[in-house]
PDB file of N, CA, C, O and CB in Angstrom:
ATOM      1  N   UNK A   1      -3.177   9.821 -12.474  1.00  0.00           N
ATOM      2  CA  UNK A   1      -1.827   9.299 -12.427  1.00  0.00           C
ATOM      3  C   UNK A   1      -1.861   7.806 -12.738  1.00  0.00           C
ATOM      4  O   UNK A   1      -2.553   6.999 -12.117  1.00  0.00           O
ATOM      5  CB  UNK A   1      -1.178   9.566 -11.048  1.00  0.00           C
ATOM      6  N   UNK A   2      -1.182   7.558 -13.590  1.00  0.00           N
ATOM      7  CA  UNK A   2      -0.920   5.760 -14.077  1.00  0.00           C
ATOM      8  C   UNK A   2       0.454   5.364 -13.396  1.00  0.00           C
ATOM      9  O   UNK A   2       1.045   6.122 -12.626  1.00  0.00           O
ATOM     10  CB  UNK A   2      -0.690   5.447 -16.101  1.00  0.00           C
ATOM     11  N   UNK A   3       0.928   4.047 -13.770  1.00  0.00           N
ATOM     12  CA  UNK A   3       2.077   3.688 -13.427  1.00  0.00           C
ATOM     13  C   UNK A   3       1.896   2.810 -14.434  1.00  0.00           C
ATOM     14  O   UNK A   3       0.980   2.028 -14.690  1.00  0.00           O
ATOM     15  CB  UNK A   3       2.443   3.320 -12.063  1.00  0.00           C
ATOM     16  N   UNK A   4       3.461   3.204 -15.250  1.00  0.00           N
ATOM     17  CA  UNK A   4       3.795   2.052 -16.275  1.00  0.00           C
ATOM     18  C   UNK A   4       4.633   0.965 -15.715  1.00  0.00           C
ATOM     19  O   UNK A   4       5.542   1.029 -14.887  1.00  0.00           O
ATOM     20  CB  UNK A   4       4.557   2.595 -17.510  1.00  0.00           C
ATOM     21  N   UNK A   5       4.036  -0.232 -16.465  1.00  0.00           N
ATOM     22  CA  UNK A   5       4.810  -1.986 -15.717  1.00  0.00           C
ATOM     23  C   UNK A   5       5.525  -1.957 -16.565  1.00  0.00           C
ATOM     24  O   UNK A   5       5.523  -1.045 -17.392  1.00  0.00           O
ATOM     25  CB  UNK A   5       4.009  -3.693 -15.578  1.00  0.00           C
ATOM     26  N   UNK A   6       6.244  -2.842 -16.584  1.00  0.00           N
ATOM     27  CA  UNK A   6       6.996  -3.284 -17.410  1.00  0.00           C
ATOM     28  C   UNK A   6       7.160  -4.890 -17.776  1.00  0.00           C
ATOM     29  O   UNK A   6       8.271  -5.363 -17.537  1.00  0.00           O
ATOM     30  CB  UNK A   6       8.014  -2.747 -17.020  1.00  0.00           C
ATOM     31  N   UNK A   7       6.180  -5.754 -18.322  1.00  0.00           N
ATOM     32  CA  UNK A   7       6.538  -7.046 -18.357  1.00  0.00           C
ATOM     33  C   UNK A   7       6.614  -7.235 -19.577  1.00  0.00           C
ATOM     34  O   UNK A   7       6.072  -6.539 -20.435  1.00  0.00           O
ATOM     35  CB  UNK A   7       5.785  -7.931 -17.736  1.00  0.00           C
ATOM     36  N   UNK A   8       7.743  -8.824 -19.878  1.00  0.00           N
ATOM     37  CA  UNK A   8       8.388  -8.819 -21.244  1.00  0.00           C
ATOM     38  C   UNK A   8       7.433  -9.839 -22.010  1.00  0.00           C
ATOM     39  O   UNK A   8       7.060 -10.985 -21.763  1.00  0.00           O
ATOM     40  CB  UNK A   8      10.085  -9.312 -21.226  1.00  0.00           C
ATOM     41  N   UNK A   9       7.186  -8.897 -23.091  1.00  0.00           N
ATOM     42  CA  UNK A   9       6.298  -9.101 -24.012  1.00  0.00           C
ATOM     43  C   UNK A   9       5.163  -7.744 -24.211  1.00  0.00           C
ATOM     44  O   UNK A   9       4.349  -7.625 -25.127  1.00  0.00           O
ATOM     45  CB  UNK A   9       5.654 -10.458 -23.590  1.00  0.00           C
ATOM     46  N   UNK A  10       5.332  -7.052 -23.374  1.00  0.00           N
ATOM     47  CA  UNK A  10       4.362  -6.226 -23.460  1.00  0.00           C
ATOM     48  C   UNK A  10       4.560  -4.811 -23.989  1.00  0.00           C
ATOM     49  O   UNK A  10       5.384  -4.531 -23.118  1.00  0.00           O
ATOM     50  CB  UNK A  10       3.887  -6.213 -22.328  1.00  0.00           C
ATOM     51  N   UNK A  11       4.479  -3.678 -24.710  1.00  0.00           N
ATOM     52  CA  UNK A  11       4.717  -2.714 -25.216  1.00  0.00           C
ATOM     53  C   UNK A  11       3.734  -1.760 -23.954  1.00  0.00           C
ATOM     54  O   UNK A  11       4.410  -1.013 -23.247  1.00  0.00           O
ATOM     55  CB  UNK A  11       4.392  -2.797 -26.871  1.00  0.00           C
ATOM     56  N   UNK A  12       2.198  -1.793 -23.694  1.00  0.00           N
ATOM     57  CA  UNK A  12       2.396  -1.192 -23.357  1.00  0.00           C
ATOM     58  C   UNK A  12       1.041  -1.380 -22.053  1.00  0.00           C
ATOM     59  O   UNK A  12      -0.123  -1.470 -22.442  1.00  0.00           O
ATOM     60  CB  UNK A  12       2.748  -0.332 -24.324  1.00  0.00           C
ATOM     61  N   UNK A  13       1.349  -1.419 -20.628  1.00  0.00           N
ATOM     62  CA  UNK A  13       1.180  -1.880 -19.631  1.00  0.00           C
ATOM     63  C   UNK A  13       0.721  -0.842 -18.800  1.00  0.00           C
ATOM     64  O   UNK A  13       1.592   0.020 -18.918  1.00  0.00           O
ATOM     65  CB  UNK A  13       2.159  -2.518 -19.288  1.00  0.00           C
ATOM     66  N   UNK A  14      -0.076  -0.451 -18.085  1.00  0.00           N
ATOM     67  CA  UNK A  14      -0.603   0.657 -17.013  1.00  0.00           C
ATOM     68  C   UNK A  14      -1.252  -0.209 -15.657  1.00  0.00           C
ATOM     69  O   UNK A  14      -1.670  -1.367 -15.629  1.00  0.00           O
ATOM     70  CB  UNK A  14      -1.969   1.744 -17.822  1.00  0.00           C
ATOM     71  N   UNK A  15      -1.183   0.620 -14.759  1.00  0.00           N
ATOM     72  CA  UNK A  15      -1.470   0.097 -13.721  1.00  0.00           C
ATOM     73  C   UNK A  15      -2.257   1.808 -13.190  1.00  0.00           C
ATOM     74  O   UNK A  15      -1.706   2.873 -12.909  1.00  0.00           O
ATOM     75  CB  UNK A  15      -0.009  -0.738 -12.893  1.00  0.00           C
ATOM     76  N   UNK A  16      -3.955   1.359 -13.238  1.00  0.00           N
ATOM     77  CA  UNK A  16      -5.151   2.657 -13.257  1.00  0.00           C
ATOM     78  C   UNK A  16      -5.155   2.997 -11.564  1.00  0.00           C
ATOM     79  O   UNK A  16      -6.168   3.253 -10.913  1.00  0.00           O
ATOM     80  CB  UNK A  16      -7.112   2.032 -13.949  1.00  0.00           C
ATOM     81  N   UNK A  17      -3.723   2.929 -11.019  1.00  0.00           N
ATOM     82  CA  UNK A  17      -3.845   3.087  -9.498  1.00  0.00           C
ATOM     83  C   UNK A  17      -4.036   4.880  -9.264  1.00  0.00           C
ATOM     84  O   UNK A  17      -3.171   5.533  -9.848  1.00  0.00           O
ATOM     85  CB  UNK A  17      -2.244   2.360  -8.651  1.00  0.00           C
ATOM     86  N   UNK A  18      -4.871   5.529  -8.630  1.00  0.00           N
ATOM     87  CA  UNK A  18      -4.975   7.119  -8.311  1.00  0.00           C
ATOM     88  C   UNK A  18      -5.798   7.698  -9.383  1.00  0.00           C
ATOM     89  O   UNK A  18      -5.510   8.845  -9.724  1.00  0.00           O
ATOM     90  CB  UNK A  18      -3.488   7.928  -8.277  1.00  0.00           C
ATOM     91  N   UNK A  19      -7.147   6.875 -10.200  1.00  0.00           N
ATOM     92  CA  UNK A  19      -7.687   7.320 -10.956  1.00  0.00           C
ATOM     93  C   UNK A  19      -8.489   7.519 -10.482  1.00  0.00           C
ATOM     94  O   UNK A  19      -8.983   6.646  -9.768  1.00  0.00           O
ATOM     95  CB  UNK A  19      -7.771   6.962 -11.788  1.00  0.00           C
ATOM     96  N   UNK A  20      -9.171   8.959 -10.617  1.00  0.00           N
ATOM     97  CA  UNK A  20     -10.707   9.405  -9.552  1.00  0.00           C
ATOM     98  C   UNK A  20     -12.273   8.583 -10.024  1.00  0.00           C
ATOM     99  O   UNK A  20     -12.836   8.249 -11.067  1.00  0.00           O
ATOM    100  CB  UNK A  20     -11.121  11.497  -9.835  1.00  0.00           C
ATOM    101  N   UNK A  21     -12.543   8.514  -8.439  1.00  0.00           N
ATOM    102  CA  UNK A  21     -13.729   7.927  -8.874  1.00  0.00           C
ATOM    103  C   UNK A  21     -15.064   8.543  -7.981  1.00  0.00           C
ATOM    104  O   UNK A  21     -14.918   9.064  -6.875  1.00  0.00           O
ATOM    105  CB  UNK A  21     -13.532   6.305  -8.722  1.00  0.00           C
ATOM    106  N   UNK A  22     -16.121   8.419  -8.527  1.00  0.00           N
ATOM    107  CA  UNK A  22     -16.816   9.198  -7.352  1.00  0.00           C
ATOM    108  C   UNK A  22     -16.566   9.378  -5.750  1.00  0.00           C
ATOM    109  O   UNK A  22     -16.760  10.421  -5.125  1.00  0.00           O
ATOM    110  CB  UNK A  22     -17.949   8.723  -7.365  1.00  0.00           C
ATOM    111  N   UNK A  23     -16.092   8.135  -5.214  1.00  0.00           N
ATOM    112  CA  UNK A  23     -15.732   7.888  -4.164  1.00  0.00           C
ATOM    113  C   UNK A  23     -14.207   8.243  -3.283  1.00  0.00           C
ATOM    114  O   UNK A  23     -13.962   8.194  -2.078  1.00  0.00           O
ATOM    115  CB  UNK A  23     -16.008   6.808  -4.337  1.00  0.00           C
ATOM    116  N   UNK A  24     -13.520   8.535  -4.224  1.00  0.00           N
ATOM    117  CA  UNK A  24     -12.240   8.853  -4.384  1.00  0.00           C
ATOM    118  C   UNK A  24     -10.748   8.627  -5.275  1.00  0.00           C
ATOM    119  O   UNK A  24     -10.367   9.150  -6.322  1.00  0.00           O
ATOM    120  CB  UNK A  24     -12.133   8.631  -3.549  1.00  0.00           C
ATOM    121  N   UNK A  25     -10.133   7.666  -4.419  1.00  0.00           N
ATOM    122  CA  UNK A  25      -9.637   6.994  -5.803  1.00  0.00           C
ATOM    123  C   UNK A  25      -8.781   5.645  -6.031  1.00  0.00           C
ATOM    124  O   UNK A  25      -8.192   5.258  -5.021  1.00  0.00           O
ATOM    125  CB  UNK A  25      -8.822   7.966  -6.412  1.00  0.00           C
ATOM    126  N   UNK A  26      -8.628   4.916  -7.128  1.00  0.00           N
ATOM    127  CA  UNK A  26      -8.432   4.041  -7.809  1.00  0.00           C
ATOM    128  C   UNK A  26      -7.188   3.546  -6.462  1.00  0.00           C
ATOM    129  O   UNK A  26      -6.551   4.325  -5.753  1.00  0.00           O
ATOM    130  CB  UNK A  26      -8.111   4.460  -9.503  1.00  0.00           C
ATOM    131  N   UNK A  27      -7.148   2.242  -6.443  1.00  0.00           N
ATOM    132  CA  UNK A  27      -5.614   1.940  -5.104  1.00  0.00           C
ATOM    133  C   UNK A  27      -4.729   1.298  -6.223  1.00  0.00           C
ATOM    134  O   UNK A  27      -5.277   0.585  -7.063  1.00  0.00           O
ATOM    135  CB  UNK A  27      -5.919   0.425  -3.321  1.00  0.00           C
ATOM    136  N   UNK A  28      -3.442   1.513  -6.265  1.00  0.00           N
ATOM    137  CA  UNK A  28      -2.275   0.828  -7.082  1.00  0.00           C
ATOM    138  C   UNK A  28      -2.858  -0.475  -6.865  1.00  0.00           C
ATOM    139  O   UNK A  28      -3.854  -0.787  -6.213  1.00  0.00           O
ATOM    140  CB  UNK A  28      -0.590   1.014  -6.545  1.00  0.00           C
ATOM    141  N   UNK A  29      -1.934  -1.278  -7.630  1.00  0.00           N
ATOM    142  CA  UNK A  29      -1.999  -2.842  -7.622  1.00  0.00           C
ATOM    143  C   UNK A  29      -3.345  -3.519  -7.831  1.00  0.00           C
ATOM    144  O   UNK A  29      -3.602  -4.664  -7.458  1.00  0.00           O
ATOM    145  CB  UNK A  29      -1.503  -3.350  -6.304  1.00  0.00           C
ATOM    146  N   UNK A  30      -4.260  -2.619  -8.528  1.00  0.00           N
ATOM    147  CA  UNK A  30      -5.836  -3.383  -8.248  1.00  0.00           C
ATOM    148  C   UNK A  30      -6.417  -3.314  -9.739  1.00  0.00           C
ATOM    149  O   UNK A  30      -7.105  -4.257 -10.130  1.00  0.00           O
ATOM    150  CB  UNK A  30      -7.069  -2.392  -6.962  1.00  0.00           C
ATOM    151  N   UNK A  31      -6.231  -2.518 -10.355  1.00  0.00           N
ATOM    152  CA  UNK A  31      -6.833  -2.451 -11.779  1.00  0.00           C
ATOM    153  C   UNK A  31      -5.572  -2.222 -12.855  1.00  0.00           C
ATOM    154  O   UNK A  31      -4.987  -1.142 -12.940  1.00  0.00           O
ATOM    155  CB  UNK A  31      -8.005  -1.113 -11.876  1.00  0.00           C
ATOM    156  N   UNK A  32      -5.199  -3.530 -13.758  1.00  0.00           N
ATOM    157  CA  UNK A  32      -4.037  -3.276 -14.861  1.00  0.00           C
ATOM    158  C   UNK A  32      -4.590  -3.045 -16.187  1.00  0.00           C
ATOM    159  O   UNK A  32      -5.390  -3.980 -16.225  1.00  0.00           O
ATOM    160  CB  UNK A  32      -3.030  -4.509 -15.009  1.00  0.00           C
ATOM    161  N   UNK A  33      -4.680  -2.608 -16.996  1.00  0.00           N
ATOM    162  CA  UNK A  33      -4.864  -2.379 -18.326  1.00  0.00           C
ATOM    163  C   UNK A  33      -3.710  -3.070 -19.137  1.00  0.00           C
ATOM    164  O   UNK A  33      -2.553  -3.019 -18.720  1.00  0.00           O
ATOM    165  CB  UNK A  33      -4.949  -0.895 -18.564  1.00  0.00           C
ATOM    166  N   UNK A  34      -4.039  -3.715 -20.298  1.00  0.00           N
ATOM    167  CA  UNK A  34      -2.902  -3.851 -21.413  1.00  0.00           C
ATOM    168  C   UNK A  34      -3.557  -4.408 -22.290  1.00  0.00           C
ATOM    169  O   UNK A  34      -4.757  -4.554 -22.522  1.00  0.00           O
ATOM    170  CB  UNK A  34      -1.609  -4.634 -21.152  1.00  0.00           C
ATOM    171  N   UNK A  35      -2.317  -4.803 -22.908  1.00  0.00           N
ATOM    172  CA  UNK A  35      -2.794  -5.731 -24.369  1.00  0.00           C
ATOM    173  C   UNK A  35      -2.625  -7.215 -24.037  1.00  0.00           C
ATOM    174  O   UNK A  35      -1.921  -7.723 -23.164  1.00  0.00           O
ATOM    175  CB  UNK A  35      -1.714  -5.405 -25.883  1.00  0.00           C
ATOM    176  N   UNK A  36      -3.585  -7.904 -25.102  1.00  0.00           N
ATOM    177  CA  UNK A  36      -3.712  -9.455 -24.995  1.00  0.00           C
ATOM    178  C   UNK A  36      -2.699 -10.036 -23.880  1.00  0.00           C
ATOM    179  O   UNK A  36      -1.799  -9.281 -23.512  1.00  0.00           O
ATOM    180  CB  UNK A  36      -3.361 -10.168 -26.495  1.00  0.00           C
ATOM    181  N   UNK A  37      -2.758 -10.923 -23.495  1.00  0.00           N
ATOM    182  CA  UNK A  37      -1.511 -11.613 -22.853  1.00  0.00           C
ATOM    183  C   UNK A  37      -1.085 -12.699 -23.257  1.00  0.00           C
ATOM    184  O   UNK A  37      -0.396 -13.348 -22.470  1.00  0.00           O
ATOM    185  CB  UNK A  37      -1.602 -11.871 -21.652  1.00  0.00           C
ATOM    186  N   UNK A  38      -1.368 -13.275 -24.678  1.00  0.00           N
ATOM    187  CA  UNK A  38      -0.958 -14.116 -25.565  1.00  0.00           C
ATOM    188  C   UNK A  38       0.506 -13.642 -25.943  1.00  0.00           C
ATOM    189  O   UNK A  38       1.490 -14.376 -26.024  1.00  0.00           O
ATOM    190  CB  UNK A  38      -1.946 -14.184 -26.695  1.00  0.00           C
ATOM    191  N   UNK A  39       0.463 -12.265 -26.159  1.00  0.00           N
ATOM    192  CA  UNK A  39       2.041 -11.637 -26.351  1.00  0.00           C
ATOM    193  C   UNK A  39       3.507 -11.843 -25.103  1.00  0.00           C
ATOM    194  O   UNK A  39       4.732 -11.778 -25.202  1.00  0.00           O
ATOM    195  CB  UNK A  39       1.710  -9.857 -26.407  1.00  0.00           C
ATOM    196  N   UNK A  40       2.849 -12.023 -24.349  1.00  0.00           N
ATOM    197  CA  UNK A  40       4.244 -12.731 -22.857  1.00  0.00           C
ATOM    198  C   UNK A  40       4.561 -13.320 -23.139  1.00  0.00           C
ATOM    199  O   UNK A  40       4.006 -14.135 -23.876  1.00  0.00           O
ATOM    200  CB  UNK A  40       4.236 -13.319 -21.510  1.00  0.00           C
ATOM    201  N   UNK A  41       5.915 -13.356 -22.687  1.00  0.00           N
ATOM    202  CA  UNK A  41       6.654 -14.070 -22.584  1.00  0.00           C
ATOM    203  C   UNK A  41       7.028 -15.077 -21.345  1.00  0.00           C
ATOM    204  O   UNK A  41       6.370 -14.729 -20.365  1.00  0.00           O
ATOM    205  CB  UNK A  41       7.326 -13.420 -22.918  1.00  0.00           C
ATOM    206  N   UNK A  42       7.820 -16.151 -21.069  1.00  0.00           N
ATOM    207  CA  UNK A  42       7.863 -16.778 -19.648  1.00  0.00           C
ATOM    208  C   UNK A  42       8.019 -15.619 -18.761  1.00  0.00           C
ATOM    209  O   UNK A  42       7.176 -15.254 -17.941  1.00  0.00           O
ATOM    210  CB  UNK A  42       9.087 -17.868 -19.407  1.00  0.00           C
ATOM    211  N   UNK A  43       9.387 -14.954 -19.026  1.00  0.00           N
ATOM    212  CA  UNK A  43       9.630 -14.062 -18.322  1.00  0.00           C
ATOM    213  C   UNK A  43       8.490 -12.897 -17.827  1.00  0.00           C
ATOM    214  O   UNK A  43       8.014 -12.861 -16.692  1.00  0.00           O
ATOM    215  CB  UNK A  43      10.604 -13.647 -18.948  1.00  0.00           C
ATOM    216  N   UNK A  44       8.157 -11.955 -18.928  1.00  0.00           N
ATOM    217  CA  UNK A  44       6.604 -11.642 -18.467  1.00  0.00           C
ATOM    218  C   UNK A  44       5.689 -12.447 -18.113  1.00  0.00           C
ATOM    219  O   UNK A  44       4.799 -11.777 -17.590  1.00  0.00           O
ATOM    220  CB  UNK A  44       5.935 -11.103 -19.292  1.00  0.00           C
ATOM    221  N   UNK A  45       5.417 -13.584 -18.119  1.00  0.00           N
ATOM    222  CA  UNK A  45       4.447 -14.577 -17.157  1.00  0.00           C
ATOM    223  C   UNK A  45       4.725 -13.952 -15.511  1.00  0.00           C
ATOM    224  O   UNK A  45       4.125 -13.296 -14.659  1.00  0.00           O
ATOM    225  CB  UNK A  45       5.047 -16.566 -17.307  1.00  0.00           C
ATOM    226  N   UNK A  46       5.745 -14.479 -15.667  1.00  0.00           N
ATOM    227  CA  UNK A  46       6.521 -14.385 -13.965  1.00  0.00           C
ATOM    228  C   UNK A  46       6.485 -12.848 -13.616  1.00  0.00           C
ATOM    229  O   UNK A  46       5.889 -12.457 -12.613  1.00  0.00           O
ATOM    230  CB  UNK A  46       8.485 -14.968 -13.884  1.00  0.00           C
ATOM    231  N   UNK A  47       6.992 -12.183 -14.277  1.00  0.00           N
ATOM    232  CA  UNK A  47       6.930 -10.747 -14.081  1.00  0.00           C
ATOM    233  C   UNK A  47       5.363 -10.069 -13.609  1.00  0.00           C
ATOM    234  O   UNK A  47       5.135  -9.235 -12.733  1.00  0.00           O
ATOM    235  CB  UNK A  47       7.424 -10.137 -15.512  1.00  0.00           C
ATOM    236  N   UNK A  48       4.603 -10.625 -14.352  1.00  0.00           N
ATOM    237  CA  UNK A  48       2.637 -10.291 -13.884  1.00  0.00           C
ATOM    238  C   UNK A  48       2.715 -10.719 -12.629  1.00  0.00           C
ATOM    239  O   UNK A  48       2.653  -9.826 -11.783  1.00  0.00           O
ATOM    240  CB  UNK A  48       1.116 -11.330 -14.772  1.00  0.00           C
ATOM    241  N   UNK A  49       2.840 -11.883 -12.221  1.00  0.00           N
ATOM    242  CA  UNK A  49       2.349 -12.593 -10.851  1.00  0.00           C
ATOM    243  C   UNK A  49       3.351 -12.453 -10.247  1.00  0.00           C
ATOM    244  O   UNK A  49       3.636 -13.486  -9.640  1.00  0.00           O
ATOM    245  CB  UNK A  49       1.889 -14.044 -10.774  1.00  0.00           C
ATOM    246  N   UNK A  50       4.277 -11.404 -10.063  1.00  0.00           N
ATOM    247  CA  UNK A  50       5.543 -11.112  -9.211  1.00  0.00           C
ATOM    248  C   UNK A  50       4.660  -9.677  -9.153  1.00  0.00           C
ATOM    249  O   UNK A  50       5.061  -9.047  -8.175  1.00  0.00           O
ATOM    250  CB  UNK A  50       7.441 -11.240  -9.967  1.00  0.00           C
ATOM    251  N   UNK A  51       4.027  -9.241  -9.573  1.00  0.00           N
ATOM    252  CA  UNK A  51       3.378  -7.794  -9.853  1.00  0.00           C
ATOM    253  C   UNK A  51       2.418  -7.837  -8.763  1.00  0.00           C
ATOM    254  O   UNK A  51       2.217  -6.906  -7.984  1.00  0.00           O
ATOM    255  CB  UNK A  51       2.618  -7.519 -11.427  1.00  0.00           C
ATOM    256  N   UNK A  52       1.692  -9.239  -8.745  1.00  0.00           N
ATOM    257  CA  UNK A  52       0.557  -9.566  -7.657  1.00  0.00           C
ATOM    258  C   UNK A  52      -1.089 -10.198  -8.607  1.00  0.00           C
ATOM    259  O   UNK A  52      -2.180 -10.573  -8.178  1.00  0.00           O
ATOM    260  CB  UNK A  52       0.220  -7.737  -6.631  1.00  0.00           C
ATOM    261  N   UNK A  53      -0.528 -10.054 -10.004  1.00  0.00           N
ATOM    262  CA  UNK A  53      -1.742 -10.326 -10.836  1.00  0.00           C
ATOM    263  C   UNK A  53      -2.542 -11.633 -10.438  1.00  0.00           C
ATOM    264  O   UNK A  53      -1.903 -12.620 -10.074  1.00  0.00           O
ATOM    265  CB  UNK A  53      -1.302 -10.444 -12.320  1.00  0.00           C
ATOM    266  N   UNK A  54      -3.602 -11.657 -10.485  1.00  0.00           N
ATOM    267  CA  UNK A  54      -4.076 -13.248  -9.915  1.00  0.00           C
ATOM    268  C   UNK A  54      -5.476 -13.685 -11.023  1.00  0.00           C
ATOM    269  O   UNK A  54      -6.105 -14.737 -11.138  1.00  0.00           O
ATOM    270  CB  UNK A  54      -4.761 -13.145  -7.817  1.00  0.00           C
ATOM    271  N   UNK A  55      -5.590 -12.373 -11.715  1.00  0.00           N
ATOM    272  CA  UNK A  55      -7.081 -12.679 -12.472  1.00  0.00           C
ATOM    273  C   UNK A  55      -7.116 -11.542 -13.389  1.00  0.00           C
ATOM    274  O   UNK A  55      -7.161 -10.322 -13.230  1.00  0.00           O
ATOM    275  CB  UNK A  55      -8.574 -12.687 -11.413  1.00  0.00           C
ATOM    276  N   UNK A  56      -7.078 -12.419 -14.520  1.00  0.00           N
ATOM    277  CA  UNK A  56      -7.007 -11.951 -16.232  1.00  0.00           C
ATOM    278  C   UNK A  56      -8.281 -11.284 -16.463  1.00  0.00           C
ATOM    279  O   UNK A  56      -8.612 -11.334 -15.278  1.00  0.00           O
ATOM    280  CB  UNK A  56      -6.882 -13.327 -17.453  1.00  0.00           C
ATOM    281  N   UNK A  57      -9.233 -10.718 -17.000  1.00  0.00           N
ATOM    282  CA  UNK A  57     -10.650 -10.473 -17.447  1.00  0.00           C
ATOM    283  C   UNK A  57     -10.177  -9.572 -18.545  1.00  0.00           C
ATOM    284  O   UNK A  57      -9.704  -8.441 -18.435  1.00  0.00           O
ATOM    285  CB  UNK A  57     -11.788  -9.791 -16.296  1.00  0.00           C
ATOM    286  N   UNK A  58     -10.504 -10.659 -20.197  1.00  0.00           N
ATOM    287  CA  UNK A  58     -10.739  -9.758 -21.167  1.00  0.00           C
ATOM    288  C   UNK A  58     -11.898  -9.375 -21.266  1.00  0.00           C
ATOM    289  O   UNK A  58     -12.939  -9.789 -20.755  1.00  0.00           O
ATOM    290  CB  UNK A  58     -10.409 -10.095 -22.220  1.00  0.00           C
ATOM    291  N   UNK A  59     -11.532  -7.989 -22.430  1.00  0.00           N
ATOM    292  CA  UNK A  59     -12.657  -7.091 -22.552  1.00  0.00           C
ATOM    293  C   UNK A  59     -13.116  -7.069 -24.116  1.00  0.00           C
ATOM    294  O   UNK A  59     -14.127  -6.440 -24.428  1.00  0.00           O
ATOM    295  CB  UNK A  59     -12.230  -5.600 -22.000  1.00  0.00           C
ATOM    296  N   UNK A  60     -12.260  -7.853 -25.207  1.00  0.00           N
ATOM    297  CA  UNK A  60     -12.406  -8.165 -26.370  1.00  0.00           C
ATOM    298  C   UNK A  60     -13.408  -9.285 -26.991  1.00  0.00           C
ATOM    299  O   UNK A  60     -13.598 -10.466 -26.700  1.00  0.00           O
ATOM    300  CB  UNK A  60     -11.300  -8.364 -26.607  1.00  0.00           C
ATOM    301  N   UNK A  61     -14.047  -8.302 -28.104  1.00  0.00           N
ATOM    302  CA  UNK A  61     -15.313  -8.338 -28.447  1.00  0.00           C
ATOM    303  C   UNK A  61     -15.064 -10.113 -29.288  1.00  0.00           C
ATOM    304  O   UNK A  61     -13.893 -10.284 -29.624  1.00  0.00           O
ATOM    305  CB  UNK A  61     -15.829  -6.730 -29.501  1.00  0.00           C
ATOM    306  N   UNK A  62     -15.890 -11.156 -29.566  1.00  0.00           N
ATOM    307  CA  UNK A  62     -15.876 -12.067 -30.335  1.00  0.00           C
ATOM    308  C   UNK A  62     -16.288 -12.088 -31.279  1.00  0.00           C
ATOM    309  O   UNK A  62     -17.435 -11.642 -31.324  1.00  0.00           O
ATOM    310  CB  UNK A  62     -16.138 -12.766 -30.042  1.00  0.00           C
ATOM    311  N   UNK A  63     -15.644 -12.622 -32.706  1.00  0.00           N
ATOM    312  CA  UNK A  63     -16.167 -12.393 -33.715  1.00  0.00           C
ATOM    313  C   UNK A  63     -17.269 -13.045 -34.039  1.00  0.00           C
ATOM    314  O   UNK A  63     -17.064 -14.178 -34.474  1.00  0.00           O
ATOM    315  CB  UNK A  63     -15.442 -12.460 -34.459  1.00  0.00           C
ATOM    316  N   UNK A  64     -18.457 -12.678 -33.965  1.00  0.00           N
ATOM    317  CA  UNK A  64     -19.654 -13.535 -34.252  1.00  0.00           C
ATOM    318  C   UNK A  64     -20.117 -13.288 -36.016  1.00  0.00           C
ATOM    319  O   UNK A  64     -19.951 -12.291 -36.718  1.00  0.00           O
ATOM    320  CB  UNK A  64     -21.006 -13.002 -33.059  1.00  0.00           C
ATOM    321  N   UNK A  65     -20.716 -14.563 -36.333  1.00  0.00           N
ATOM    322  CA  UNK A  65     -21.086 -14.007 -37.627  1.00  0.00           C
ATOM    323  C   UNK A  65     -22.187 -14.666 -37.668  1.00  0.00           C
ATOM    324  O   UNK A  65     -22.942 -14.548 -38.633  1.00  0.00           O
ATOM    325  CB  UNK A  65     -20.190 -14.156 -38.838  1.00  0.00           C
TER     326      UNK A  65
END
């Protein structure tokens, strides 16, 4: 079970709360998935940390050459 957010700028937002894990499962409000957050807006700024967000960690690769 996911829960879709909704903050502005974002198309498309999940919140991995009730996802099984060996141990049992995933708690709402603790693991968000999305896209970049260069795409927010003020309003989605405020909207994340009204959500409870406190810490970003991308997962996108750098272009090395």
């Amino acid at each position: 079970m996911t829960i879709h957010a909704k903050w502005e700028g974002f198309a498309n937002v999940r919140d991995l709360g009730g996802l099984p894990t060996p141990s049992g499962r995933t708690q709402p409000g603790v693991f968000v998935r999305s896209e970049h957050p260069s795409r927010l807006t003020t309003t989605g700024w405020r909207q994340l940390h009204e959500y409870g967000i406190r810490t970003i960690v991308s997962l996108e690769m750098a272009n090395i050459s």
